[in-house]
MOPAC internal coordinates of N, CA, C and O (Angstrom, degrees):
PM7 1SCF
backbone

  N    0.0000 0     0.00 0     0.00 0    0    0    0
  C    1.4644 1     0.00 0     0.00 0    1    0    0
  C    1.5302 1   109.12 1     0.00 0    2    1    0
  O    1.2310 1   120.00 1   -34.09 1    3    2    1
  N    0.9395 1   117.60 1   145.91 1    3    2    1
  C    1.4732 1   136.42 1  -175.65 1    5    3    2
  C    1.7543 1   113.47 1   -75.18 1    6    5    3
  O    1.2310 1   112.24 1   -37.50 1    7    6    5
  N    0.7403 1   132.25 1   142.50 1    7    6    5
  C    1.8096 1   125.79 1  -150.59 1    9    7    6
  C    1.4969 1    93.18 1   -92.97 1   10    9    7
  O    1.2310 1   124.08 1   141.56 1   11   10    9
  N    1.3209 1   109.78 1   -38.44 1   11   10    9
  C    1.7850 1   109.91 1   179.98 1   13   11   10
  C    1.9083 1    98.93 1   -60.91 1   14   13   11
  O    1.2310 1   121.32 1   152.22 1   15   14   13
  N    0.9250 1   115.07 1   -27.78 1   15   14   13
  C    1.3246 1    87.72 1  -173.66 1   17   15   14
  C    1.6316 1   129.11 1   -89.77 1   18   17   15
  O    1.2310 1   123.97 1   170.05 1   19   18   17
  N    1.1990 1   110.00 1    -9.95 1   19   18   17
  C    1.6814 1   130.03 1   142.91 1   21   19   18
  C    1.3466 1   133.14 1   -61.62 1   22   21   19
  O    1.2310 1   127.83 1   172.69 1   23   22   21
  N    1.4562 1   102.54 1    -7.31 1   23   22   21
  C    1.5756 1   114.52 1   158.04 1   25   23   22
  C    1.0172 1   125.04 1   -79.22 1   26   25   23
  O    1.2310 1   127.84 1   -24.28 1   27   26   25
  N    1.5220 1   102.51 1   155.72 1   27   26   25
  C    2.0925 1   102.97 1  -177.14 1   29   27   26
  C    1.5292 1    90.23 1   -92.84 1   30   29   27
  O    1.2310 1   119.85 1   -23.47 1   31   30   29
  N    1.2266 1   117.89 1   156.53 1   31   30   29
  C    1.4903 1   150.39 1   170.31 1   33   31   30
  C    1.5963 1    81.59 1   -64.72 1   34   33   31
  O    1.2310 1   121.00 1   104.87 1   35   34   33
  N    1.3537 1   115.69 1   -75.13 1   35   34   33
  C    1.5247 1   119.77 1  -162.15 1   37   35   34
  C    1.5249 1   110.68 1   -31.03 1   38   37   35
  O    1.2310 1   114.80 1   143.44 1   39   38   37
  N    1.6953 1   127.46 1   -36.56 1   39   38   37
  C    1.4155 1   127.91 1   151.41 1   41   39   38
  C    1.0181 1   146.84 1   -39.87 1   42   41   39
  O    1.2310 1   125.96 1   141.80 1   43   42   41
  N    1.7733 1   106.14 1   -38.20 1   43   42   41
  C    0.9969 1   112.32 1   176.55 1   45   43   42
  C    1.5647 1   145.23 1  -102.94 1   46   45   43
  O    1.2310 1   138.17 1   163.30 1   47   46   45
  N    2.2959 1    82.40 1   -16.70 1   47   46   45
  C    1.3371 1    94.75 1   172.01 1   49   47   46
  C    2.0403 1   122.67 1   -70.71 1   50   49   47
  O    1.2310 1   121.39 1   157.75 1   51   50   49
  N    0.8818 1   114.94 1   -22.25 1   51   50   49
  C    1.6681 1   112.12 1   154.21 1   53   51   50
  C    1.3109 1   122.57 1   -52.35 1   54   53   51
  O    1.2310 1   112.71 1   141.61 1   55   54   53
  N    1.7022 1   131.38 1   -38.39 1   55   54   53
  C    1.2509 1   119.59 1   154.60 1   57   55   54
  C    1.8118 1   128.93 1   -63.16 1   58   57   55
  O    1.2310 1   125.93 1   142.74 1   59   58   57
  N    1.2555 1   106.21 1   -37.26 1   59   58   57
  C    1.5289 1   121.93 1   146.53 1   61   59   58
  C    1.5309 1   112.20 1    -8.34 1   62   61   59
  O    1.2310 1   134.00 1    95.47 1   63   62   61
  N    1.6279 1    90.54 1   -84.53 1   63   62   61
  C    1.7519 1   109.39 1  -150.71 1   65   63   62
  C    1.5895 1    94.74 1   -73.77 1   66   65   63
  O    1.2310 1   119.19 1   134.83 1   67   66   65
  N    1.7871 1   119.14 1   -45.17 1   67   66   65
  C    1.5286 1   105.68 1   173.52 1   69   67   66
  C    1.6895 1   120.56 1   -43.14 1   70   69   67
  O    1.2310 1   116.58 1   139.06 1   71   70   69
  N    1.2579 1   124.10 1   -40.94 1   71   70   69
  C    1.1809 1   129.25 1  -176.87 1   73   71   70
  C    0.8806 1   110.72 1   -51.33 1   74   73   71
  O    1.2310 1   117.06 1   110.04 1   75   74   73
  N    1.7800 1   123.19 1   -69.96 1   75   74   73
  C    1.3696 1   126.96 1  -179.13 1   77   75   74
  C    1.3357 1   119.77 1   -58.89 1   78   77   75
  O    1.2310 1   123.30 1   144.90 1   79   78   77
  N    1.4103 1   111.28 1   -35.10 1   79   78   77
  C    1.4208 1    95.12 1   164.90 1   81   79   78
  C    1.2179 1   140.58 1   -95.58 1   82   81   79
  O    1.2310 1   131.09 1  -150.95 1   83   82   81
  N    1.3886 1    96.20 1    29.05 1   83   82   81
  C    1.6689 1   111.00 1   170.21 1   85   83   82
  C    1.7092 1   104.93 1   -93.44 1   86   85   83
  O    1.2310 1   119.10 1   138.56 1   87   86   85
  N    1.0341 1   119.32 1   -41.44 1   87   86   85
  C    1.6671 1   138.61 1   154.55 1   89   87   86
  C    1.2545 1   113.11 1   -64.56 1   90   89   87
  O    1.2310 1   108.87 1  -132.62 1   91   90   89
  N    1.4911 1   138.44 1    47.38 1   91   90   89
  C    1.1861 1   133.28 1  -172.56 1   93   91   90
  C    1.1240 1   141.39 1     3.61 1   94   93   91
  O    1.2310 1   125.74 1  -118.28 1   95   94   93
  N    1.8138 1   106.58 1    61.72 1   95   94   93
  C    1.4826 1   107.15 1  -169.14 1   97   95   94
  C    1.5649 1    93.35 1  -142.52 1   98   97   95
  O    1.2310 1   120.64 1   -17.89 1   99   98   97
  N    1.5933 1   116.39 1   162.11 1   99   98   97
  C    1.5624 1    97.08 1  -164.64 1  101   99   98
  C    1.1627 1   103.10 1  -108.01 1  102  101   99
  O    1.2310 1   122.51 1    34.20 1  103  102  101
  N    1.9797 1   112.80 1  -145.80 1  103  102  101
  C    1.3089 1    99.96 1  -179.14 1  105  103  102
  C    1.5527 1   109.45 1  -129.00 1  106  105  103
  O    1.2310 1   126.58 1  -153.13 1  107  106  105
  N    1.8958 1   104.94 1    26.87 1  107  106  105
  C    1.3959 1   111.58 1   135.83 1  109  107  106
  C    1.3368 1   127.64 1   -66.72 1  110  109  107
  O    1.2310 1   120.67 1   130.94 1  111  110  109
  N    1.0710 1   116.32 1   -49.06 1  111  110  109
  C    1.6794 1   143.24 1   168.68 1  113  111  110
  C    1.8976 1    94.12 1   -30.88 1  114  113  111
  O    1.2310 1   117.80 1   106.62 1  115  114  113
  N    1.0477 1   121.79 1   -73.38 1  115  114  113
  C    1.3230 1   135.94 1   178.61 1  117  115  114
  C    1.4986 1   117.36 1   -65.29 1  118  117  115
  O    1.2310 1   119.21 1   155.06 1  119  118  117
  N    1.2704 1   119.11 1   -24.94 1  119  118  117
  C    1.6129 1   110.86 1   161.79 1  121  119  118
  C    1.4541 1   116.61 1   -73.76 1  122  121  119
  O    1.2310 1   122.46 1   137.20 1  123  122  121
  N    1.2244 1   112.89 1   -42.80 1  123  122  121
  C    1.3689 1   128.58 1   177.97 1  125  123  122
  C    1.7258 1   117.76 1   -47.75 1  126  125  123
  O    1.2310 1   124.30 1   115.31 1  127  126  125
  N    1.4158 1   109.35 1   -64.69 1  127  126  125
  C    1.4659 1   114.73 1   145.03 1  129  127  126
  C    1.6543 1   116.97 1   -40.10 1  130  129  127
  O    1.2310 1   112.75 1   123.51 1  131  130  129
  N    0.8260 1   131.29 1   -56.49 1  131  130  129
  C    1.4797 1   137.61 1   177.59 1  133  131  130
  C    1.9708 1    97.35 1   -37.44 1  134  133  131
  O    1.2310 1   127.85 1   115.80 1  135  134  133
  N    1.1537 1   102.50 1   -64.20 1  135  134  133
  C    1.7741 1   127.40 1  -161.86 1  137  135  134
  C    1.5495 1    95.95 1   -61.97 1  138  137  135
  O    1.2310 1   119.76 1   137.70 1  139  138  137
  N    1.3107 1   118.07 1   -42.30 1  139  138  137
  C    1.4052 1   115.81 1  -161.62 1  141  139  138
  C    1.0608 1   103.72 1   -93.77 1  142  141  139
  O    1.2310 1   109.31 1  -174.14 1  143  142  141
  N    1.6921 1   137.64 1     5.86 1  143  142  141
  C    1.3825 1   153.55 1  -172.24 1  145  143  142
  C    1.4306 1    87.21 1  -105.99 1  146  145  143
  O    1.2310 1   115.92 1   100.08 1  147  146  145
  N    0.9147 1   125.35 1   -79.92 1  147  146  145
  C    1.5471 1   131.03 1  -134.51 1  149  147  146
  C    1.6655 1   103.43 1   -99.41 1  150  149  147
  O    1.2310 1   113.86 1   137.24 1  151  150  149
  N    1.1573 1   129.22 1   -42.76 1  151  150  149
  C    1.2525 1   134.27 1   173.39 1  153  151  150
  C    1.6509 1   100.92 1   116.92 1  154  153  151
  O    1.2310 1   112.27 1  -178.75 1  155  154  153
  N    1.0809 1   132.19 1     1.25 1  155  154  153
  C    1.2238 1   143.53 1   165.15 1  157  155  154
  C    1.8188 1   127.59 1   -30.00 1  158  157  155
  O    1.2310 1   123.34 1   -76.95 1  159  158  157
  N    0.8942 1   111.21 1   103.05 1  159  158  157
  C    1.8076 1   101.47 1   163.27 1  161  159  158
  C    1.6603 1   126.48 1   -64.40 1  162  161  159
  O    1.2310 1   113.16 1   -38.69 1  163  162  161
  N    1.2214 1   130.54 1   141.31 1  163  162  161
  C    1.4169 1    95.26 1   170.34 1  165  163  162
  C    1.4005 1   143.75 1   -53.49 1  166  165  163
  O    1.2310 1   126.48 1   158.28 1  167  166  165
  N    1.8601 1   105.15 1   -21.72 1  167  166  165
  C    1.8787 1    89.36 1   164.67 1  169  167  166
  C    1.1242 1   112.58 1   -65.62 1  170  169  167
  O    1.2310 1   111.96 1   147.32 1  171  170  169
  N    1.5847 1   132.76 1   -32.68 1  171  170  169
  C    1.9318 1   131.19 1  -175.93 1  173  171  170
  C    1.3681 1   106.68 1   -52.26 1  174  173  171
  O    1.2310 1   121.99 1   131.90 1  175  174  173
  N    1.9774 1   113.80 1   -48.10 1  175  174  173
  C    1.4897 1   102.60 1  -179.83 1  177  175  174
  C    1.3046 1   114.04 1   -75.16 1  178  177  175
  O    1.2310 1   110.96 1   167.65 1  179  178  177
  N    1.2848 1   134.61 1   -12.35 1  179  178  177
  C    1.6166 1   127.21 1  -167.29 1  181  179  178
  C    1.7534 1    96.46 1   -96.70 1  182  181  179
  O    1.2310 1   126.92 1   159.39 1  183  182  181
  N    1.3803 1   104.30 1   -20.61 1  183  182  181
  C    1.9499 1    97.01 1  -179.79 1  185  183  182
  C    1.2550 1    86.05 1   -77.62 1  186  185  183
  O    1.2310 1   106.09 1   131.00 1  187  186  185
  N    1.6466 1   143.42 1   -49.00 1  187  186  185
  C    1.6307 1   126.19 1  -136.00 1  189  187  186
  C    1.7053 1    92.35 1   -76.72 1  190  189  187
  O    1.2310 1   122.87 1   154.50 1  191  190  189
  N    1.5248 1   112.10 1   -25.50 1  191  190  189
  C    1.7193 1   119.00 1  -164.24 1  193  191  190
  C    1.6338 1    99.86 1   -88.24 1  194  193  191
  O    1.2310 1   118.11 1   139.41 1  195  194  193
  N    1.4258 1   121.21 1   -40.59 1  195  194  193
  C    1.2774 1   112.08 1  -176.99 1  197  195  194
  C    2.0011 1   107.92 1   -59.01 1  198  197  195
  O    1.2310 1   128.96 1   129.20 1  199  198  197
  N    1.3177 1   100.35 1   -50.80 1  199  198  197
  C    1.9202 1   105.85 1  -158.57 1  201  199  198
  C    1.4904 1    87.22 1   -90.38 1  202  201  199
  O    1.2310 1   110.57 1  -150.52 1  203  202  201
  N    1.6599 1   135.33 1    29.48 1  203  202  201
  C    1.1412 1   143.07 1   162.47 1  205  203  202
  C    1.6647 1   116.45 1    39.78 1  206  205  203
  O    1.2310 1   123.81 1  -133.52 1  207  206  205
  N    1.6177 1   110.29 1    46.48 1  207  206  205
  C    1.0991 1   109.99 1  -179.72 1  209  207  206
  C    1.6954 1   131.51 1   -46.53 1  210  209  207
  O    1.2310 1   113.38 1   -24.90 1  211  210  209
  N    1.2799 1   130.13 1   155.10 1  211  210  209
  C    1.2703 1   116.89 1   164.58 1  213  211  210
  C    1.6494 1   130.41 1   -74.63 1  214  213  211
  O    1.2310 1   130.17 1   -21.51 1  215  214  213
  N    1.3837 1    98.00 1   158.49 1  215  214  213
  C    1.8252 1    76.74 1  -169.72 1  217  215  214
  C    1.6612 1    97.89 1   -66.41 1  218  217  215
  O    1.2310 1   114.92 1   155.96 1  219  218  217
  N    1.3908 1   127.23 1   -24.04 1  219  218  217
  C    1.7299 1   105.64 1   169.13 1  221  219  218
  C    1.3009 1   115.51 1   -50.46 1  222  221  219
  O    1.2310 1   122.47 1   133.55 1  223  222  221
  N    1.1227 1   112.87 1   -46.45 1  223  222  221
  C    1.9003 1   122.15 1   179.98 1  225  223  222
  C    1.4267 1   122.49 1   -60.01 1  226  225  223
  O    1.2310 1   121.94 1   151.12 1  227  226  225
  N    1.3381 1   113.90 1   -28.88 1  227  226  225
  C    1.0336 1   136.86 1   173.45 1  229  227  226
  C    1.6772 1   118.93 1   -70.56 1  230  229  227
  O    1.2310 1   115.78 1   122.00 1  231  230  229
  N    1.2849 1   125.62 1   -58.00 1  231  230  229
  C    1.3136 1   134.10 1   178.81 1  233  231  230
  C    1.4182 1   100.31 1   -96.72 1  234  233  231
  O    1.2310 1   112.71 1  -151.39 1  235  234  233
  N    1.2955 1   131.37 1    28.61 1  235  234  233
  C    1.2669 1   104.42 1   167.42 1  237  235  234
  C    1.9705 1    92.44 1  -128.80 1  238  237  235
  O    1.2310 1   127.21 1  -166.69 1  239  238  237
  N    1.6098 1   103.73 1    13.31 1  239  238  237
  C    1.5696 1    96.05 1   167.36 1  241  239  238
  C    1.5740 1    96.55 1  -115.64 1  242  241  239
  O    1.2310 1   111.09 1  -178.18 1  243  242  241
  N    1.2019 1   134.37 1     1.82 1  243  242  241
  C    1.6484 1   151.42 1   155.19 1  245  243  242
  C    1.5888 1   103.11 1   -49.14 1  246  245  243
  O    1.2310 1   128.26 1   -56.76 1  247  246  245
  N    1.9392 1   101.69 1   123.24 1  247  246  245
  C    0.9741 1   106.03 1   172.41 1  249  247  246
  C    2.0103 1   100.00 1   -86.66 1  250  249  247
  O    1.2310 1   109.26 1  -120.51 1  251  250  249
  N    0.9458 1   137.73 1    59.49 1  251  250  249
  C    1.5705 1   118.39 1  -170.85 1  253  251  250
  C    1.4950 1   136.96 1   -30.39 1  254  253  251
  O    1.2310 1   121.34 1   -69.75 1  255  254  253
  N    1.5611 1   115.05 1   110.25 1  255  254  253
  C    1.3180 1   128.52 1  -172.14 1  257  255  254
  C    1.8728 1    98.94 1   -41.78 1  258  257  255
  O    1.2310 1   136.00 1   -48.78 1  259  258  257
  N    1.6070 1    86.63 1   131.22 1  259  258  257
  C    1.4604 1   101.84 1  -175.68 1  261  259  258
  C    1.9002 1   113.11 1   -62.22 1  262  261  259
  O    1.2310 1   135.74 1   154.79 1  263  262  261
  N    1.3224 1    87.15 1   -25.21 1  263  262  261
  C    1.6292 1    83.93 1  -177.30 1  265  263  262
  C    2.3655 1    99.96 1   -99.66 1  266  265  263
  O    1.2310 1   127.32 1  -141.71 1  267  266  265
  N    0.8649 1   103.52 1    38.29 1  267  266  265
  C    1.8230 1   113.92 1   174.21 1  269  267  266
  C    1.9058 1    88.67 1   -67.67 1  270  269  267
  O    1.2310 1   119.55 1   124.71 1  271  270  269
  N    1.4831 1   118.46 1   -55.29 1  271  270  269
  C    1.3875 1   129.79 1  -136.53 1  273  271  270
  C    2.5158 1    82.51 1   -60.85 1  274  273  271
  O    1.2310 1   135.88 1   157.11 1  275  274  273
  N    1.4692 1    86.86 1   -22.89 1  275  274  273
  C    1.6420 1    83.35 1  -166.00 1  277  275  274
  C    1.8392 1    88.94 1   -66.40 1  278  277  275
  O    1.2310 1   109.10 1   150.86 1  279  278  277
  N    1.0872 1   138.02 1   -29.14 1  279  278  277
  C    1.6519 1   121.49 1  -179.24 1  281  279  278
  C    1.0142 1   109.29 1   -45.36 1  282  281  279
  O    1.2310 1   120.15 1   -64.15 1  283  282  281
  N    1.3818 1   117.32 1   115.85 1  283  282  281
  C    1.9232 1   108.70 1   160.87 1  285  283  282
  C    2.0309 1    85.90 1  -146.13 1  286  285  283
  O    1.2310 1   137.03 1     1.65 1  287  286  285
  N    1.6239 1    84.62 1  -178.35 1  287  286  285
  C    1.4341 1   117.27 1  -151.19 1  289  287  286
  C    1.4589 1   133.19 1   109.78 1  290  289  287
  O    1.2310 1   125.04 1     8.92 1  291  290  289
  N    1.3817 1   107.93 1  -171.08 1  291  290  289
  C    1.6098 1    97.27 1  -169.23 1  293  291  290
  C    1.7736 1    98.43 1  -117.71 1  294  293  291
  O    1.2310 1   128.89 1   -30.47 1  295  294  293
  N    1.3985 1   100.48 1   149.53 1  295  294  293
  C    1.6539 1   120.20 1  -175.34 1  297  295  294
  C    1.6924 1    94.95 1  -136.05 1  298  297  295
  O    1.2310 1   118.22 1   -56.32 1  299  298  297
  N    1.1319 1   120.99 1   123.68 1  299  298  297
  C    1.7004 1   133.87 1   166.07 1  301  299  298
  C    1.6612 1    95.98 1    62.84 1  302  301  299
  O    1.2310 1   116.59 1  -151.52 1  303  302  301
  N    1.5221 1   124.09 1    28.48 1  303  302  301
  C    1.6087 1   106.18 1   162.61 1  305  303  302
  C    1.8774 1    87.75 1    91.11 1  306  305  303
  O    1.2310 1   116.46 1  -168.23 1  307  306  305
  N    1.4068 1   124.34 1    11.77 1  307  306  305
  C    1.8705 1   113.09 1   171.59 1  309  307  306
  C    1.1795 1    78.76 1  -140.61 1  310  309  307
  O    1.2310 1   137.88 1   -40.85 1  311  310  309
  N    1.5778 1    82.96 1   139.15 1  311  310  309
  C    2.1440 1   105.54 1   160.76 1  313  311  310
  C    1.3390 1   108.73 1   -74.58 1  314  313  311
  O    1.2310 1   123.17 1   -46.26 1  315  314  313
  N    1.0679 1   111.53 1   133.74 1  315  314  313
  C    1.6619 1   115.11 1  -173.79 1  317  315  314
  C    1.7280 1   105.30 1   -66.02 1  318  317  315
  O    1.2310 1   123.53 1   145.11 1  319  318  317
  N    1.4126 1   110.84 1   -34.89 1  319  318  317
  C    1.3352 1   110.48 1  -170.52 1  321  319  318
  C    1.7308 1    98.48 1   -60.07 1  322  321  319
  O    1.2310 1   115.19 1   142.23 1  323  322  321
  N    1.3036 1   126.72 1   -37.77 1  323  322  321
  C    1.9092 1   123.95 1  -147.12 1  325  323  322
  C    1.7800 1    87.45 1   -83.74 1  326  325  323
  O    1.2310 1   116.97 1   167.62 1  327  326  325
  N    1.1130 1   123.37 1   -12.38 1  327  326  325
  C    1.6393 1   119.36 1  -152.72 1  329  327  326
  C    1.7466 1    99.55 1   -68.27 1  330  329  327
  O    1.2310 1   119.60 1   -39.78 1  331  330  329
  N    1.0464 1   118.37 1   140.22 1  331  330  329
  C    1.3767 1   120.47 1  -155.71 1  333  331  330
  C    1.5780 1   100.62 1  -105.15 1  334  333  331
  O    1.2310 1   122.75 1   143.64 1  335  334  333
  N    1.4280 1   112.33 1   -36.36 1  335  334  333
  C    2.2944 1   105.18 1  -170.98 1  337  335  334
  C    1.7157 1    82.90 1   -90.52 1  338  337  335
  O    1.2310 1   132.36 1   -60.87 1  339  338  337
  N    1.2286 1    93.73 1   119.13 1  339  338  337
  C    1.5251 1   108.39 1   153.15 1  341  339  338
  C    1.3476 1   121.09 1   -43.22 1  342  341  339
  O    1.2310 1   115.92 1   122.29 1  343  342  341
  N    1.3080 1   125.36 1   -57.71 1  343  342  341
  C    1.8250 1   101.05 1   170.58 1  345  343  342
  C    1.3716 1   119.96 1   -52.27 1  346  345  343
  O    1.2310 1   122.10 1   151.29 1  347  346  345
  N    1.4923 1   113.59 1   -28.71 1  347  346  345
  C    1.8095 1   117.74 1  -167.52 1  349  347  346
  C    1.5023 1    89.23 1   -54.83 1  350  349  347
  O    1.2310 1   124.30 1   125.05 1  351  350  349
  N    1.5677 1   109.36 1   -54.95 1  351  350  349
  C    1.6207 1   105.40 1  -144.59 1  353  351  350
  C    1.9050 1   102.78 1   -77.00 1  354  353  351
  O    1.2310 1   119.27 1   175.70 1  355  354  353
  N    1.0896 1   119.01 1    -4.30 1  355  354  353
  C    1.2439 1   134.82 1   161.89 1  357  355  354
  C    1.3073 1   134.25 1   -46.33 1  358  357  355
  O    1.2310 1   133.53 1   130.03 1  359  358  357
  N    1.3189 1    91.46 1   -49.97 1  359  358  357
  C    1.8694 1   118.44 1   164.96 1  361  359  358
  C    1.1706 1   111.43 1   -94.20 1  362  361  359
  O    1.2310 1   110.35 1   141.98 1  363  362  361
  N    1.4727 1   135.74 1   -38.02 1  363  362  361
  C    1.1076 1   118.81 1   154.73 1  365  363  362
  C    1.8630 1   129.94 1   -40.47 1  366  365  363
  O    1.2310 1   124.41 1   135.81 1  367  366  365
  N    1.3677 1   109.14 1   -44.19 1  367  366  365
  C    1.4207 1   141.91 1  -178.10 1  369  367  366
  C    1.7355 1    79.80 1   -49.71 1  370  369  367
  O    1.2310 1   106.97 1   108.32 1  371  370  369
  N    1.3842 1   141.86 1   -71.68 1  371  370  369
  C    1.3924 1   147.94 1  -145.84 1  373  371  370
  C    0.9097 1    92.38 1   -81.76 1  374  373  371
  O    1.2310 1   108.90 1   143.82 1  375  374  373
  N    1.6566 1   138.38 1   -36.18 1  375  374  373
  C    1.6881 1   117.93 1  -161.10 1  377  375  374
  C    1.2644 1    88.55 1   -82.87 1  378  377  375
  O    1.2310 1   115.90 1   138.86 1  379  378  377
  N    1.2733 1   125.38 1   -41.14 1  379  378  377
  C    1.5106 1    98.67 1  -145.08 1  381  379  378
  C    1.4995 1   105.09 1   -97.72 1  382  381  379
  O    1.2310 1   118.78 1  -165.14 1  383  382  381
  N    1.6217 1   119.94 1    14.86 1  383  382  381
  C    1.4928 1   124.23 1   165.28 1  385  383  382
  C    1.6422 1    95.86 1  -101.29 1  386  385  383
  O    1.2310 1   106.65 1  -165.35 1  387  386  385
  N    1.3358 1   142.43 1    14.65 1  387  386  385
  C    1.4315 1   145.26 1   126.19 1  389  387  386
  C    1.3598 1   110.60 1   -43.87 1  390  389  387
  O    1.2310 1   137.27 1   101.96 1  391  390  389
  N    1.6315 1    84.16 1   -78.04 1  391  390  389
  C    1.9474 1    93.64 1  -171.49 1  393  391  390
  C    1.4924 1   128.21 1   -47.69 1  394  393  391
  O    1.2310 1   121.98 1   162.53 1  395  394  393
  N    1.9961 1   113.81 1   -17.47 1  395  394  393
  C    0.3491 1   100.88 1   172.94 1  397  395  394
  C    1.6799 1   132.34 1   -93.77 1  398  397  395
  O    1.2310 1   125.61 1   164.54 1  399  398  397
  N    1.4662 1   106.83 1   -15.46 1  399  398  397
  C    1.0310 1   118.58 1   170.59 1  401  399  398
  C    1.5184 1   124.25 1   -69.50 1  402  401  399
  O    1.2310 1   125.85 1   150.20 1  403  402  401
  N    1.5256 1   106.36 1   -29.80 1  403  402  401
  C    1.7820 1   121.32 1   169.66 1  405  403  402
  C    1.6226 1   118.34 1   -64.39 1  406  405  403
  O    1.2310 1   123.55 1   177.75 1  407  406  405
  N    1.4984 1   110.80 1    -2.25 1  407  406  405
  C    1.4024 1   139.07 1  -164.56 1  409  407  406
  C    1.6373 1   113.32 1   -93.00 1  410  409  407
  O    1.2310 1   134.80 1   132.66 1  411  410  409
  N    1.4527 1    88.97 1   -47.34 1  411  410  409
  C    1.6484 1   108.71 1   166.30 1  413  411  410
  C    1.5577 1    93.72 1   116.76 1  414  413  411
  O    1.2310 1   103.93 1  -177.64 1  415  414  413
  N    1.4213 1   147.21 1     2.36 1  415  414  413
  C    1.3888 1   143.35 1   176.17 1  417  415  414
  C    0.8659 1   122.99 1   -87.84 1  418  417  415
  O    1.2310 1   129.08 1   -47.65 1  419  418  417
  N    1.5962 1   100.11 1   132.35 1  419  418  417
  C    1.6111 1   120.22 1  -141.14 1  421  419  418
  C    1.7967 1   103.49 1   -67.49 1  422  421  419
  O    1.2310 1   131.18 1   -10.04 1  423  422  421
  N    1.5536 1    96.03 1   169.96 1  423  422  421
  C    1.5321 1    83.59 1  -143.02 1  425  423  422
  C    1.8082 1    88.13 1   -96.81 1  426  425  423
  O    1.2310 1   115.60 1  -142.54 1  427  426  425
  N    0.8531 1   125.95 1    37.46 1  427  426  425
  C    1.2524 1   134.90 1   144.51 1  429  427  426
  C    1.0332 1   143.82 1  -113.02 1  430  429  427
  O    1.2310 1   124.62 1  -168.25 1  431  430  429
  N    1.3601 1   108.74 1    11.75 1  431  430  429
  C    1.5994 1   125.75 1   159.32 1  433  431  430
  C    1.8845 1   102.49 1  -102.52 1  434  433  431
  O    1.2310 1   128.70 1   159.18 1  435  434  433
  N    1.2403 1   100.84 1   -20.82 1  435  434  433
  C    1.4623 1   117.05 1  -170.90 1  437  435  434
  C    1.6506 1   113.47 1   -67.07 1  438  437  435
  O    1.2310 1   130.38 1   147.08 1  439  438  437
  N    1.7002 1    97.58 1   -32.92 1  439  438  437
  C    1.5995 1   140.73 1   175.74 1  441  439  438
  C    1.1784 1   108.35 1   -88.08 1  442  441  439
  O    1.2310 1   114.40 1  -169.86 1  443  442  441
  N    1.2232 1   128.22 1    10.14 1  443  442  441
  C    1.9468 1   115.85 1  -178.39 1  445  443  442
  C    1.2245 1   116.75 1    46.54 1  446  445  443
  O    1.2310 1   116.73 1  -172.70 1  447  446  445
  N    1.5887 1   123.82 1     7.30 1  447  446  445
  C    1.4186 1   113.39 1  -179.17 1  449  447  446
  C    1.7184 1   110.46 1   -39.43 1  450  449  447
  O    1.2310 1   125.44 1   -44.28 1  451  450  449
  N    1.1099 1   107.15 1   135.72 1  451  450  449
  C    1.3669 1   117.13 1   162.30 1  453  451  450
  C    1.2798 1   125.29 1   -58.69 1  454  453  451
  O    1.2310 1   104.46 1   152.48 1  455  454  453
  N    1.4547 1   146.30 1   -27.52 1  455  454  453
  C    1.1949 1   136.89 1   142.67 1  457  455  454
  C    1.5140 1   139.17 1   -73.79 1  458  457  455
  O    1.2310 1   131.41 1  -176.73 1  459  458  457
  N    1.4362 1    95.58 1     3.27 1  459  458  457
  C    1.7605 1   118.89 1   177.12 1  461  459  458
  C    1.4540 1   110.56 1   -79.36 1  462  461  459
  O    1.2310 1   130.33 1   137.48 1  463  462  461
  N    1.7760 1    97.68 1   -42.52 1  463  462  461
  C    1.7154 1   104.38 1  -171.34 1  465  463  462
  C    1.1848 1   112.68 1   -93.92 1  466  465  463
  O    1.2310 1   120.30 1  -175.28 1  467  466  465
  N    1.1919 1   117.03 1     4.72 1  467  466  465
  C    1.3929 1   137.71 1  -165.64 1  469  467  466
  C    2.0039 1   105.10 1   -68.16 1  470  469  467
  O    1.2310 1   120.10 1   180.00 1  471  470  469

């Protein structure tokens, strides 16, 4: 098993929100992405962050937005699309809708809106 996936989210989302808000973006901006990933309400994301779920624990109570499969690009030197264990590419799916938001792109291209990618 992969060591990231025995981690709590609750760890990591503070490196998260510093990022973005080092790039002037907040950490509504980043829940929101969170919600539109996973299928989450905000009590689902504040229970998975309070009882410090793992990101396995985490994406495996995630309904995943049907349009996720549109994320591609590269996160740490791998295209998120080629990543082969479905949880990997999961977390990949979150970093690199960070990066993209830490990027400054608007958050409806960030969202797959259909008239964004259009």
């Amino acid at each position: 098993m992969t060591r990231i996936f025995g981690t709590s989210v609750a760890a990591v989302y503070p490196l998260y929100v510093a990022k973005l808000e080092r790039k002037g973006r907040t950490r509504e901006e980043l829940d929101e992405v969170i919600r539109w990933l996973t299928g989450f309400d905000d009590d689902e994301l504040r229970r998975h962050l309070d009882t410090e779920s793992t990101f396995e624990e985490f994406f495996a109570d995630a309904r995943l937005n049907q349009n996720a499969t549109l994320i591609r690009g590269v996160v740490c030197g791998v295209r998120v699309e080629d990543v082969e264990d479905p949880l990997m590419q999961r977390i990949r799916y979150l970093d690199k809708l960070v990066d993209e938001l830490a990027r400054g792109k608007a958050m409806a291209k960030v969202l797959r809106t259909p008239s964004a990618t259009a």
